[in-house]
N, C-alpha and C positions, 0 to 999 in steps of 0.2 A: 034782504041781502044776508049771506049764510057769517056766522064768522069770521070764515076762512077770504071770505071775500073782502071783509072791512080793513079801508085803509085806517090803521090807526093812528099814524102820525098826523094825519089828515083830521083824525077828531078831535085828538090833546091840540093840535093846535088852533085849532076852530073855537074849542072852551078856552085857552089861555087869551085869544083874543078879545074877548066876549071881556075880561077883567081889564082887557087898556082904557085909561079914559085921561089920556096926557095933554093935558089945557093949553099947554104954550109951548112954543119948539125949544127941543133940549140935544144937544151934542151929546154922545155917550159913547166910552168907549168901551167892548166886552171883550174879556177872554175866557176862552171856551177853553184852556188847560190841556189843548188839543183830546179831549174828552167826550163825551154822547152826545151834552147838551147843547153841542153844536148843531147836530140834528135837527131838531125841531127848533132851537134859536134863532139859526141864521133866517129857515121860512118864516118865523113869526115876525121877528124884530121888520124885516124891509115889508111887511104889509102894516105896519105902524103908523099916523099919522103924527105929524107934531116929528120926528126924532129921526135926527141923522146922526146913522152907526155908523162909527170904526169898529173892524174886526179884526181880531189877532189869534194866534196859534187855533184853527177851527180845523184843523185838519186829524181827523181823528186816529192817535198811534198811542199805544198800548203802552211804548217807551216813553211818553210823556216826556220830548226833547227838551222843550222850553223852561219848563223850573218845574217838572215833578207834578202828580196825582192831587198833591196839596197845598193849597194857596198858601197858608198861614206860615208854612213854613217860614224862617229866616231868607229873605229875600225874593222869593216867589212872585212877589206885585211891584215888584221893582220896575218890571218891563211896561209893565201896567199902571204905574205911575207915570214913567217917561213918555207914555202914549197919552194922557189927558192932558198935561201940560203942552206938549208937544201941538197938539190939535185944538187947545183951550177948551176942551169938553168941559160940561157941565158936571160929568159922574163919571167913573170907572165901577166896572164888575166883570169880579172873578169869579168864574164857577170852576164848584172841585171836579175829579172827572166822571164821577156818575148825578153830577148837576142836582143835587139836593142841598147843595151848601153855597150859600151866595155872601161875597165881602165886598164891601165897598171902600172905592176912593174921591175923597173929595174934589173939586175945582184945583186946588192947588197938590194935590198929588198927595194929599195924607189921609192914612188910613182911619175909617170913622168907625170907633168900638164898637162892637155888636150891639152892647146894652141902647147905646142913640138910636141903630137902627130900629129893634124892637118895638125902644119907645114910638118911633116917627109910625110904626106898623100899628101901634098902639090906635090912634087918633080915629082910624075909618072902623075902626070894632070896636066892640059890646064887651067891656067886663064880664066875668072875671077874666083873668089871663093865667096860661101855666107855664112857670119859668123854672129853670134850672136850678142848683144850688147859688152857683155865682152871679145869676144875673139876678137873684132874688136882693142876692146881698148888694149888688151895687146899687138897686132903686135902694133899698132900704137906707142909703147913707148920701144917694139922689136926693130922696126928699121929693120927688118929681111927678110921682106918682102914689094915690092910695093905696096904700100895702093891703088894706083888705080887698084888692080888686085883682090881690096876685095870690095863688097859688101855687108854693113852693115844691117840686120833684125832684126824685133824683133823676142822675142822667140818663141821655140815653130815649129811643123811639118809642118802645114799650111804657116805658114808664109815663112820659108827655101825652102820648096820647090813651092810653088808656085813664090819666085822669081826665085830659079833653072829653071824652067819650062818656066818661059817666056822669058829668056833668050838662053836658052839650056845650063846653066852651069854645066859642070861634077862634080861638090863636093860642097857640103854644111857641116857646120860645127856647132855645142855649144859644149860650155863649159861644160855641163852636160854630156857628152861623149857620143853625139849621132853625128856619121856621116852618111850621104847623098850622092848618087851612082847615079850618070845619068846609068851607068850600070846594078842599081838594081834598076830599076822603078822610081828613085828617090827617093826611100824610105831609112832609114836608116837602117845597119844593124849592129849590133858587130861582130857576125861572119867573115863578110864579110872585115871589119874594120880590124879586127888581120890579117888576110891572108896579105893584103897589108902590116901591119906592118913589119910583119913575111917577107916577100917578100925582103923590103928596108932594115930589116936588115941582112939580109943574105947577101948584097952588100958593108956592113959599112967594114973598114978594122979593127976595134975595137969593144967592147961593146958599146949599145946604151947608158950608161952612160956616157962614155968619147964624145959621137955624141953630148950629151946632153948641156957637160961642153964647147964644144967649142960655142955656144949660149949665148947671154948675159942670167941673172938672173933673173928672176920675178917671184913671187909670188905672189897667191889668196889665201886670205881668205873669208871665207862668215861667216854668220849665218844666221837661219828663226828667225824671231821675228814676236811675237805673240801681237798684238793691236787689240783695240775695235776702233780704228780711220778708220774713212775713208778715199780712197784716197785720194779726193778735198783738206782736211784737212793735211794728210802725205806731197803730195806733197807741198802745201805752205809753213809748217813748213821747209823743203830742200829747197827752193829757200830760204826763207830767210835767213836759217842757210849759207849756203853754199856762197852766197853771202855777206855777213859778215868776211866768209875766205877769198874772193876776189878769189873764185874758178870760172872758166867758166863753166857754166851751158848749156846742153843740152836734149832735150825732146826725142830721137828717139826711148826708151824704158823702161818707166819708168825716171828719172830723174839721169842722171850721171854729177858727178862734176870731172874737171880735178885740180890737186893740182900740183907744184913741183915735190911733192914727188911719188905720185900717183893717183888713179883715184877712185872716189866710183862711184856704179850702186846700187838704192834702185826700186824696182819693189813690184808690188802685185802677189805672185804666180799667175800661170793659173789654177793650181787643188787645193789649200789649201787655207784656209784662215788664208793666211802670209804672211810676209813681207819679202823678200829676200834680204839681203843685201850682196853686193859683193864690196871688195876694191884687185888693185892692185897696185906694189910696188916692189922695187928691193932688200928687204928682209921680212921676213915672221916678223918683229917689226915693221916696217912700215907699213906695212897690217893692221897688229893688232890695230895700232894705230887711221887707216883712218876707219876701220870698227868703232871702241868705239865712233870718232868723229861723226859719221851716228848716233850710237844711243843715244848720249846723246843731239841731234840736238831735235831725232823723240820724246825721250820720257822726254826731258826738265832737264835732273839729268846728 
């Protein structure tokens, strides 16, 4: 058969099926962010054994009606919470709208940080792992996993998988909820991302909430902050500041300071022009508080 003849929807989805292997029946509900990865989602998920879908926003519009292109935003899986509750699913997921990026929500409609997710991705692969700046930092203050088994990058595709690549590592990992597949090119996928989840917990003998509580606590906060500074400038202003905390200071992505209490990462996006600021912390007022520390550092007030 030439190319031009191959169906190709028809093959990705033949290989993402090939990756289900979901033990016990599981409710789930997906939002496709009325995005692509309805595409191929909706054929894959109803040839699934084991799992009865709810589907929401799958109808594919460019104006992304329903809450916008990006899940993470402030209130975006709202709809998506009210839908697992609502249906008592066992999981929610949201895919961004070119489906590389997969978030999840619990039985009870709360969001479960990336770093959990990773970890639960963690269990069916082979060390080493390559993880982002922030999610390096959160195992490191986890405890949960051997740090020699992580492999810290900066952000961003290029970077994650070309250390995947020269090492042969099977999984790469951000916090932005993109994972990385020695299986799938090394590229990342959400799709491909849920199936695994979907897989691990179909083995849990409880909800992934209860999987979640036995884990210690940590929380992320961020926010984009908008400056006319430049780095040279950003970053000086954080070494001094931060140093003044008597924080240890390191460069491997942007500038992260480790505290007692927790940890800030401030970065220049790679697509916007903004400043990323991420703290974490073993509850969401500590967070809050290490993020304000970051910007009354950067913007003097």
């Amino acid at each position: 058969m030439s190319s031009t003849n191959k169906n190709y929807l028809k093959l990705y989805v033949d290989f993402l099926r090939t990756k289900a292997d979901v033990a016990r029946p599981l409710k789930v509900v997906l939002d496709f962010s009325n995005g692509t990865a309805s595409i191929p989602g909706k054929e894959l998920f109803a040839q699934l054994p084991n799992l009865k879908i709810s589907i929401i926003n799958d109808r594919v519009d460019g104006n992304f009606p329903a809450h916008g292109p990006n899940p993470i935003l402030p209130g975006a899986m709202n709809q998506l919470s009210d839908k697992v509750l609502e249906d008592r699913a066992d999981l929610g997921v949201v895919f961004d709208a070119d489906g590389d990026r997969a978030f999840f929500i619990d039985e009870r409609g709360q969001f479960i940080e990336s770093h959990y997710i990773a970890f639960m991705l963690f269990k069916n692969l082979k060390p080493p792992y390559v993880v982002n700046e922030i999610t390096y930092k959160c195992f490191e203050r986890l405890k949960i996993e051997n740090m020699k088994d992580l492999t810290d990058s900066m952000v961003g595709r290029l970077y994650i998988t070309d250390k995947m690549q020269e090492a042969g590592d099977q999984f790469g990992a951000e916090q932005s909820g993109h994972y990385y597949f020695k299986d799938f090119f090394y590229s990342d996928g959400g799709i491909l991302a849920s199936i695994k989840i979907l897989n691990f917990l179909s083995r849990l003998p409880g909800t992934i909430s209860e999987y979640v509580a036995t884990l210690p606590k940590f929380v992320l906060q961020n926010i984009d902050l908008e400056t006319k500074l430049e780095w040279p400038e950003v970053e000086s202003l954080l070494k001094i500041g931060f140093k003044k905390e008597n924080a240890k200071i390191a460069m491997r992505d942007g500038v992260t300071a480790d505290f007692q209490e927790g940890f800030i990462n401030v970065r220049f996006s790679l697509n916007e022009n903004l400043l990323r600021i991420y703290a974490g912390a073993a509850s969401k007022d500590l967070a809050d508080k290490l993020v304000e520390k970051a910007v009354k550092i950067i913007l003097g007030k």
